[in-house]
N, C-alpha and C positions, 0 to 999 in steps of 0.2 A: 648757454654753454653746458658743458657737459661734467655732473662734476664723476662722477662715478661709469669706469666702463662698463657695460652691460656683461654680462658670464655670457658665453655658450651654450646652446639647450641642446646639451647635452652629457651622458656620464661621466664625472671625475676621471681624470687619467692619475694614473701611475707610472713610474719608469721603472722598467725592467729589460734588462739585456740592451739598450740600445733602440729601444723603440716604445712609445706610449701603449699603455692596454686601460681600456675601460675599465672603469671598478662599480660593477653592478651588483644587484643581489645574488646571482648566483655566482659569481666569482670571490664575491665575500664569503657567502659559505664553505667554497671548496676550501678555501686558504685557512678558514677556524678549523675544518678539518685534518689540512694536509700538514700547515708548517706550524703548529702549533707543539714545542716543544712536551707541554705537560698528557699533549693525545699522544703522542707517538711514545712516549715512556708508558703508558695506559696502555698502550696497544702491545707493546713487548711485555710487559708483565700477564696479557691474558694470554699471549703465545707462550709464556713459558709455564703459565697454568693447565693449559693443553697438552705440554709436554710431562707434566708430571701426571696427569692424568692417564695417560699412554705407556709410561712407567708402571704406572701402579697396575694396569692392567696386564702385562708384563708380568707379574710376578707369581702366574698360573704355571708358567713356563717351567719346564726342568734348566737347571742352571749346568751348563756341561764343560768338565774341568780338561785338560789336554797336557799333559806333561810328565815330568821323570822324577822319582823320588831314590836314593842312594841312602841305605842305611848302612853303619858301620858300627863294627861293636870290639876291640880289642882290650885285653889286659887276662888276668887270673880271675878265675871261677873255680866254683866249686862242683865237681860230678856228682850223680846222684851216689854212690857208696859214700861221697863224704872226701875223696881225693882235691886238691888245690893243683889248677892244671891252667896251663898259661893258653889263648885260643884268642883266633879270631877271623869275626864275619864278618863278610860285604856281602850286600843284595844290593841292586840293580832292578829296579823297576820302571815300567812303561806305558803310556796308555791313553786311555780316556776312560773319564768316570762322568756321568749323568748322576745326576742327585737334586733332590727338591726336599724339600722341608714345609709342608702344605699347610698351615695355617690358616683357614680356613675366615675364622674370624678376624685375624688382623688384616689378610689380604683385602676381605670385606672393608674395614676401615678405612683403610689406605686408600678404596677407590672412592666410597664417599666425603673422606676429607677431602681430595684430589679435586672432585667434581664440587662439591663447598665452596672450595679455593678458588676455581673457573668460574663460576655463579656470581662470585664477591668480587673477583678481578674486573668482568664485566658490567658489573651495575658499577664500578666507580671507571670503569672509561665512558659508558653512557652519562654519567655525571661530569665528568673531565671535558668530555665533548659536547655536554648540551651548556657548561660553564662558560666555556671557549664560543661557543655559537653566539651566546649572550652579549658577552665582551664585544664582539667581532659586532654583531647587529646594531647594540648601543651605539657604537663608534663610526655604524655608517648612517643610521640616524641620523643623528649628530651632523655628520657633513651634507647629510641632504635639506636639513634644516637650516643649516649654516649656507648651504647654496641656494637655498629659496630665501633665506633673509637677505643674501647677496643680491640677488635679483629683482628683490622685491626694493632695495633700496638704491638700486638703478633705475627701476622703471619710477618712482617716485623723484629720481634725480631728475627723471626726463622730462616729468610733469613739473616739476617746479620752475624745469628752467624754459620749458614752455610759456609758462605763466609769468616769467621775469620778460622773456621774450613778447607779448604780447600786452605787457603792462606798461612799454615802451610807446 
């Protein structure tokens, strides 16, 4: 008799969507890559290192202003003989102004902190992702061992009960 059913030779399934998918090696890896919470937070932070980085360079740029300014000035003043005389002025201004403040040296900094930033972001999502790969490998491992010890204590179920069989 048979005490143990034999497995299937072949890959673990998973259910997704409504239908089985093998879980082989390379579908392990894509998934430590793709749905792996702590990569895809690693992977926003080196895009938003990239984004600062693009900033920093950015700030060669003349920075150009567009708008109106209204000055107003009323009450008593003094003329120049020394008179106290009641007066008052409105200006009305319009425009645009370009302006930069070139700094030279801090813009320098800014871009190599920026690119620091980008450099450090990325060595800890290759860390993040070779972590997650680990995890992800161990754990399939693990089930391929766990499915060769299955089989293997099938194919021993078979023999012994060959041997029960024939010791009859």
């Amino acid at each position: 008799p048979e005490l143990i059913a034999p497995l299937p030779k072949r890959a673990p399934e998973i259910a997704g969507d409504g239908e089985a998918m093998p879980v082989d090696w390379p579908m392990v890896l894509e998934l430590a890559r793709a749905s792996s919470v702590e990569v895809q937070i690693s992977q926003e932070k080196v895009h938003e290192a990239n984004v600062m980085v693009q900033l920093a360079k950015l700030q060669w740029v003349p920075s150009m202003k567009v708008g109106t300014t209204w000055y107003n000035s009323s009450g008593r003043r003094q003329d120049i003989p020394g008179d106290v005389i009641e007066a008052a002025k409105s200006n009305l201004y319009s425009g645009a102004l370009a302006s930069t403040s070139l700094d030279v040296k801090k813009i320098c900094l800014d871009i190599l902190r920026a690119k620091q930033q980008y450099c450090a972001r990325s060595g800890e999502l290759d860390r993040v992702t070779r972590a997650e790969v680990q995890k992800v490998s161990n754990a399939y491992v693990d089930l391929v061992a766990s499915q060769a010890g299955a089989a293997i204590s099938a194919e021993v179920a078979q023999l012994v009960g060959d041997l029960v069989e024939r010791s009859r």
